[in-house]
Structure formats: C-alpha cells, structure tokens
N, C-alpha and C positions, 0 to 999 in steps of 0.2 A: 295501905293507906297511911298507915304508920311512917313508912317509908318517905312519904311524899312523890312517889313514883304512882302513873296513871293505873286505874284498874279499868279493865271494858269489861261490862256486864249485860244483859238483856233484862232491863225492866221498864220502869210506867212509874209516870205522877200521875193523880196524889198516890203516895207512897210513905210513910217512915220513914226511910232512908232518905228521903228526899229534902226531908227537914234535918237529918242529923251531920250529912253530909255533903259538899259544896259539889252537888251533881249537873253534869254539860253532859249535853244531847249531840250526838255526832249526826251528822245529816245523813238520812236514809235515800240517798241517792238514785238508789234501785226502784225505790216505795214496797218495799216486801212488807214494813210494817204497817201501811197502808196510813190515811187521814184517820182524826178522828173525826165522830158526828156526832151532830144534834137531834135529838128525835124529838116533834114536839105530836103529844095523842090529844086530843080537846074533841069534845066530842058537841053538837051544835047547839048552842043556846047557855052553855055554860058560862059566857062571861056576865048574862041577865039572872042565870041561878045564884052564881056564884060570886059576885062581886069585887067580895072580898078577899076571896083565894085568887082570882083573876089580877087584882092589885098587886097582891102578895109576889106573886109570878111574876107579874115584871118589872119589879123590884127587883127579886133574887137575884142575887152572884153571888159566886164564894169561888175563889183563886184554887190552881192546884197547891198553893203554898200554904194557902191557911188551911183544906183540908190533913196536907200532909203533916201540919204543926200539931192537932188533936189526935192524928192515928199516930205519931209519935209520941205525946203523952200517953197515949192509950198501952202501946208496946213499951215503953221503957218504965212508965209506973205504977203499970197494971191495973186501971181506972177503967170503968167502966163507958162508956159509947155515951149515954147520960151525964157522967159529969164530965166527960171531956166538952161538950156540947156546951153545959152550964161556964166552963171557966170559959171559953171562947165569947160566949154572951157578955160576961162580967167584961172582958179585954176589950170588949168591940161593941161601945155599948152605942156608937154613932150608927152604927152598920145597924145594928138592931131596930132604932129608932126608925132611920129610913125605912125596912124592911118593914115593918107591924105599928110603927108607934101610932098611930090615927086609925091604924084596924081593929085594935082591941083595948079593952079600959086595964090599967094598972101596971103600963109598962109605964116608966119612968123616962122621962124626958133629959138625957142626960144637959150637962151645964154648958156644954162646948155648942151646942148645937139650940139655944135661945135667943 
C-alpha cells in the first residue's frame, strides 16, 4: 500500500480496513461471492405491540462506511463496542434525532434540525 501499487485481497464491508483504506470492489463477474440479503423476521401483530420499536425500524439505516468508521476506532484504539457507539451518537447527533428523538424523553434535539 505503501507503494502505491494495487493489492487484491478477499474481504467484506463493514470492515476496519474499509475506513482506513481507500478500498474498490472489482466486479464479481462470475457471482461466486453471491448478492447480499435482507432478512426481515416480524412476527404478526408486533407493529400494534410494539409501536415504537416499529418506528424505530423504519427509521434505521446505518451505511457500510459509518459501520466500518466505529470498528475502526474500536481496532486501532482499542475502545470498546459501547463507546465507539457513544462517540458515533455525539457525531451524528441529526441521524439520532431522526432515529429515537419523538420515541423517547431526554434525547436532545440537536440545533441544526429546529
């Protein structure tokens, strides 16, 4: 890498590496490494149980790059799963908002988004 010459490896985002270095995906032509999928389990009546986890859900996203950004703090500064969690919350405090902010009391309402 050093070099600036290409390296070919067999890995996967989210990933470490994915955040440390400026990684391209060569097309699997063949499909050996197959798609990925979606699984979604919901079992019947849960969006009248659960309202609020229901909400919650389709809300959620999270990129393979900001996954790969927290397992890369986690790998390089040896932090725990927990606060890499927490400083992602502090950085992405818009993403949070959307995510939970009208579902639960005491998250704060960032400024950008009033």
């Amino acid at each position: 890498y050093e070099k600036k010459e290409p390296i070919i490896i067999t890995s996967y985002c989210p990933h470490y590496l994915c955040a440390v270095y400026d990684v391209k995906f060569l097309e699997d032509s063949k499909g050996i490494y197959g798609n990925s999928q979606d699984y979604h389990i919901v079992r019947k009546g849960f969006r009248t149980d659960f309202p609020r986890a229901t909400a919650f859900l389709a809300r959620y996203t999270m990129t393979s790059e900001k996954v790969s950004k927290m397992l890369q703090w986690m790998e390089t500064e040896k932090i725990k799963p927990e606060a890499a969690a927490e400083r992602f919350m502090q950085q992405n405090p818009q993403l949070v908002w959307f995510w939970i902010g009208d579902l639960i009391d005491g998250v704060e309402k960032p400024a950008s988004v009033q």
